[in-house]
GUVO-151169 format. One line per 5 residues: number of its first residue (from 1); their letters; for each residue x, y, z of C-alpha. Coordinates in nm, 2 decimals, m for minus. Example, Ala and Ser with C-alpha at 12.3 -4.5 7.8 and 13.67 -1.06 7.14 Angstrom:
BEGIN
1 = as = 1.23:m0.45:0.78  1.37:m0.11:0.71;
! end
This chain:
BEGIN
1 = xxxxx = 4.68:6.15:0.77  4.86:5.94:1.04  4.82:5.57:1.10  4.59:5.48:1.37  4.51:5.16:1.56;
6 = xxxxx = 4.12:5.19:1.70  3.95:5.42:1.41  3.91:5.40:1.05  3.94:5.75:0.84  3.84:5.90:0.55;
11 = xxxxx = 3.86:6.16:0.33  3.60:6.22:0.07  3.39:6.52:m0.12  3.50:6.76:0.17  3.40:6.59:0.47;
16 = xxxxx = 3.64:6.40:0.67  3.54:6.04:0.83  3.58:5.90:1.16  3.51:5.57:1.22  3.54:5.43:1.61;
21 = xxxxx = 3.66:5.06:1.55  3.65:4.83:1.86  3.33:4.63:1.72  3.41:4.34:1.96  3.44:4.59:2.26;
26 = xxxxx = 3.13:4.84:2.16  3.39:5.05:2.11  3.49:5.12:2.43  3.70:5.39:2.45  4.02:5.40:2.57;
31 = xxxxx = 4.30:5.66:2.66  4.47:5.53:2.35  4.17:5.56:2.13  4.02:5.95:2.25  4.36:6.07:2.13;
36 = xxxxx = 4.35:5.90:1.80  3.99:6.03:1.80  4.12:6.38:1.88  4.46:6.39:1.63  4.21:6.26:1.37;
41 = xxxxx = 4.01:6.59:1.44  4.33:6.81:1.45  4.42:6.64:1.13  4.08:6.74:0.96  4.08:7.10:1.12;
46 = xxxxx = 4.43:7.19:0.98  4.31:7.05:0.64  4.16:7.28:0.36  4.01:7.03:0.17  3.75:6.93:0.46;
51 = xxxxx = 3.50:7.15:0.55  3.33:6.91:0.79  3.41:6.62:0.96  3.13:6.32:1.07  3.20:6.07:1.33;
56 = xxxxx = 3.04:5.70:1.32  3.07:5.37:1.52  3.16:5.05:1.36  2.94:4.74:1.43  2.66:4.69:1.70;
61 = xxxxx = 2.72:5.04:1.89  2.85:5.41:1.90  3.11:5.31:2.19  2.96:5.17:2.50  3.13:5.35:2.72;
66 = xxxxx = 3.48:5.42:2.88  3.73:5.11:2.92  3.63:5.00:3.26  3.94:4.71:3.27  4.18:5.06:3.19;
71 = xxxxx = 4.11:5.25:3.51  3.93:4.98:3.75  4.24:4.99:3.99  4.34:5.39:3.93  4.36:5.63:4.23;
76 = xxxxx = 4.29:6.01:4.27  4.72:6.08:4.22  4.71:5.85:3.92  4.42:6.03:3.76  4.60:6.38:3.86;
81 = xxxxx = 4.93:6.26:3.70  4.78:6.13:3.38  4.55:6.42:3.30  4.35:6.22:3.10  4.05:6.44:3.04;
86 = xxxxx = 4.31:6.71:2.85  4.26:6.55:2.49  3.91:6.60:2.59  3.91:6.92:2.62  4.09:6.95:2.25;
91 = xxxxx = 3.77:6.87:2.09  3.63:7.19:2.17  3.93:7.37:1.99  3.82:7.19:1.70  3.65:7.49:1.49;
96 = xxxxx = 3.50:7.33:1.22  3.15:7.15:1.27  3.13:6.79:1.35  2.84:6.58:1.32  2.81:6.27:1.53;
101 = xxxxx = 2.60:5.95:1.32  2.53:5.74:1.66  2.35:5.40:1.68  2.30:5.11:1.94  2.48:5.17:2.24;
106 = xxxxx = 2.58:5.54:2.34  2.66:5.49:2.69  2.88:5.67:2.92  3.20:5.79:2.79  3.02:5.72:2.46;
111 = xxxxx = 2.76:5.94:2.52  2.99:6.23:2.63  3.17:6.23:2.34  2.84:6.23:2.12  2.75:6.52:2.32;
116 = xxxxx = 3.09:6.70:2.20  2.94:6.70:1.81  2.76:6.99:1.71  2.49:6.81:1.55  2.36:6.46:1.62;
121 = xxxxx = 2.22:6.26:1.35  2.08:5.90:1.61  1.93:5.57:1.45  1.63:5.46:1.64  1.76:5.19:1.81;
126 = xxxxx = 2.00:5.45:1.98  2.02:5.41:2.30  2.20:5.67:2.53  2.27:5.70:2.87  2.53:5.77:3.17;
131 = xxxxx = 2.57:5.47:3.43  2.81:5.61:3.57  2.65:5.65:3.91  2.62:5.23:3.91  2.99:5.18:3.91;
136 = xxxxx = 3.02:5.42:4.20  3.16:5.70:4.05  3.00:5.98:3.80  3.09:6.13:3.44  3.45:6.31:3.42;
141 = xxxxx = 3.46:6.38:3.05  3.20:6.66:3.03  2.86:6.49:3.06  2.72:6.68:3.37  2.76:6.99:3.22;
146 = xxxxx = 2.66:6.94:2.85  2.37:6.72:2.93  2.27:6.99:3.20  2.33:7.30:2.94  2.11:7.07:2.67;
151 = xxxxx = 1.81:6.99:2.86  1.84:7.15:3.23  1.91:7.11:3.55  1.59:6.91:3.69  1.56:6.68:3.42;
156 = xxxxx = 1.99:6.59:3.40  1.99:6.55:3.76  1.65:6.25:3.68  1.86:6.06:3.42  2.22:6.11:3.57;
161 = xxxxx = 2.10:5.96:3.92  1.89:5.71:3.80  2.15:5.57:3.54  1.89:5.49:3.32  1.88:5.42:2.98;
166 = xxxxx = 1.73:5.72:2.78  1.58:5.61:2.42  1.63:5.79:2.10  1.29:5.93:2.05  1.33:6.05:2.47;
171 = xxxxx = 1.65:6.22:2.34  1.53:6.42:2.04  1.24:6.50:2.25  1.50:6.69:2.55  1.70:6.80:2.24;
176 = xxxxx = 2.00:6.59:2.32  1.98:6.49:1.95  1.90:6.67:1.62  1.73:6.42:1.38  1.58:6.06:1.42;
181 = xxxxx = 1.69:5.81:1.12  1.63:5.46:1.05  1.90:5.29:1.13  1.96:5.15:0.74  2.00:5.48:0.65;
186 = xxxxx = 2.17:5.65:0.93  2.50:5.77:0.79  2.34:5.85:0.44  2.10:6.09:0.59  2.42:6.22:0.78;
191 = xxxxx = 2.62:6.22:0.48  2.34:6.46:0.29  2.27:6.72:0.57  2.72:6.73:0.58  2.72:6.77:0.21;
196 = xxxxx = 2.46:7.04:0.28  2.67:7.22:0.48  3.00:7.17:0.33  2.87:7.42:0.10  2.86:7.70:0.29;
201 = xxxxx = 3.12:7.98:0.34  3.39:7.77:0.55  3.45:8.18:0.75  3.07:8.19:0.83  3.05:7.79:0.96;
206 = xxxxx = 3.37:7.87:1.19  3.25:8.20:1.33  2.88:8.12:1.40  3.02:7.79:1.59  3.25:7.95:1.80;
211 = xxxxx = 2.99:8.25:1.85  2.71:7.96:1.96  2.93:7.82:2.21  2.99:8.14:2.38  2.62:8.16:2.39;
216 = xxxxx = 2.59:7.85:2.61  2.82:8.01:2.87  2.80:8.42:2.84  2.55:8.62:2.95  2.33:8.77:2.68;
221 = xxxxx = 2.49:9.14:2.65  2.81:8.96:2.65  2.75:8.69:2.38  2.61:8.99:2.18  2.89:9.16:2.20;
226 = xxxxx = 3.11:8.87:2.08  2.84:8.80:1.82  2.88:9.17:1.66  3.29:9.15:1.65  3.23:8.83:1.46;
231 = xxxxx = 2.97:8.97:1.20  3.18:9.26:1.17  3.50:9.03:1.07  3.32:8.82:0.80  3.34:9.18:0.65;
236 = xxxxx = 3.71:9.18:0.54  3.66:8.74:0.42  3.67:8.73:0.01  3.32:8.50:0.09  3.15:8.80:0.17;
241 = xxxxx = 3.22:9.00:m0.11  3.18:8.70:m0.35  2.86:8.63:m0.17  2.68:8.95:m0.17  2.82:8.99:m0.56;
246 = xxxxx = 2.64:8.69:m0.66  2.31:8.79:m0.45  2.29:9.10:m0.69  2.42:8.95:m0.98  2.09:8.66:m0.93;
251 = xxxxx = 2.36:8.37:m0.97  2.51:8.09:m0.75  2.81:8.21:m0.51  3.14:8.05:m0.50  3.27:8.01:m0.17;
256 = xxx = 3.66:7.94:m0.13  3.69:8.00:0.23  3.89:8.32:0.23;
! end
């Protein structure tokens, strides 16, 4: 695992740890900091040992939002030459599942990388929102169109306008987030539900993530048809064969991801 600057990481009992550490900015997140973020995915993806990873804040906040002082004075060219938002789009190349465990603040570009987990564990005191739309401009990293996809296009279009702040118990109820957790026990709970699912057969996590997000953007017929290729693959994994063995046999399976 590399060195990195803005986020702790951890390795430990099959799930890998990220930990967004810029307590005395809310974690703000930089250009620096996403691609940590995203080469600490990579690094977990690549790794046989972890079969999921969980991502945390460190102090008072999930991250805030974007680093406002990094791109106050940028221009459309700028932005072009940069192409910031390509780490971005790495996350969804990661294919194993990641579970967000967000408190406090979970604003902005925070939010939007929240919304790239596959399953959101929130404290109560979460508090999520885009206020984009305040500073004159509007979410780049993805937030129009996973919030829209989450909880339609009437009700994204009320809360992406208004740049209001959207409580936890108003985001489980849209289904932005899974679970609601007292904050004391936040990344326990999160830590029980991974453990949960590090169990599983690693080939049957991978393929019913990747077959879910095609469902978000294909047609039914189509996602079907991409559903059926994927069921009939699991067919030639070791898992399977071990699985269904040990469903006749009346005994536990033992999954090794092959």
């Amino acid at each position: 695992m590399s060195n990195f600057q803005y986020i702790n990481v951890l390795s430990r009992n099959s799930i890998g740890y990220i930990n967004l550490n810029r307590p005395k900015v809310l974690n703000a997140l930089s250009r620096s900091m996403v691609r940590e973020i995203v080469n600490a995915m990579e690094d977990f993806d690549q790794n046989d040992e972890i079969k999921v990873i969980i991502m945390s804040g460190e102090g008072r906040a999930f991250a805030a939002g974007a680093d406002i002082d990094e791109m106050a004075e940028d221009d459309p060219v700028r932005f072009e030459l940069l192409n910031q938002f390509k780490d971005w789009d790495r996350i969804a190349l990661i294919k194993k599942p990641i579970i967000g465990a967000v408190h406090g603040f979970t604003l902005g570009g925070g939010f939007e990388l929240a919304l790239c987990c596959d399953i959101l564990f929130a404290a109560e005191n979460a508090q999520f929102g885009f206020p984009e739309i305040k500073l004159g401009v509007m979410p780049g990293a993805g937030g129009t169109q996973r919030l829209t996809k989450l909880m339609g296009k009437t009700k994204a279009l009320e809360w992406l306008w208004l740049g209001e702040p959207m409580s936890a118990k108003e985001a489980l109820h849209y289904g932005v987030v899974n679970r609601l957790v007292a904050p004391e026990i936040l990344l326990e709970e999160t830590v029980r539900f991974a453990e949960k699912i590090a169990m599983q057969p690693p080939l049957s996590l991978r393929l019913i993530k990747e077959a879910v997000q095609k469902a978000v953007d294909y047609s039914l017929y189509e996602g079907m048809q991409f559903e059926r290729k994927n069921f009939y693959l699991l067919f030639s994994s070791q898992d399977q064969k071990e699985g269904m063995k040990a469903f006749i046999e009346k005994r536990k399976p033992n999954f090794e991801g092959k």
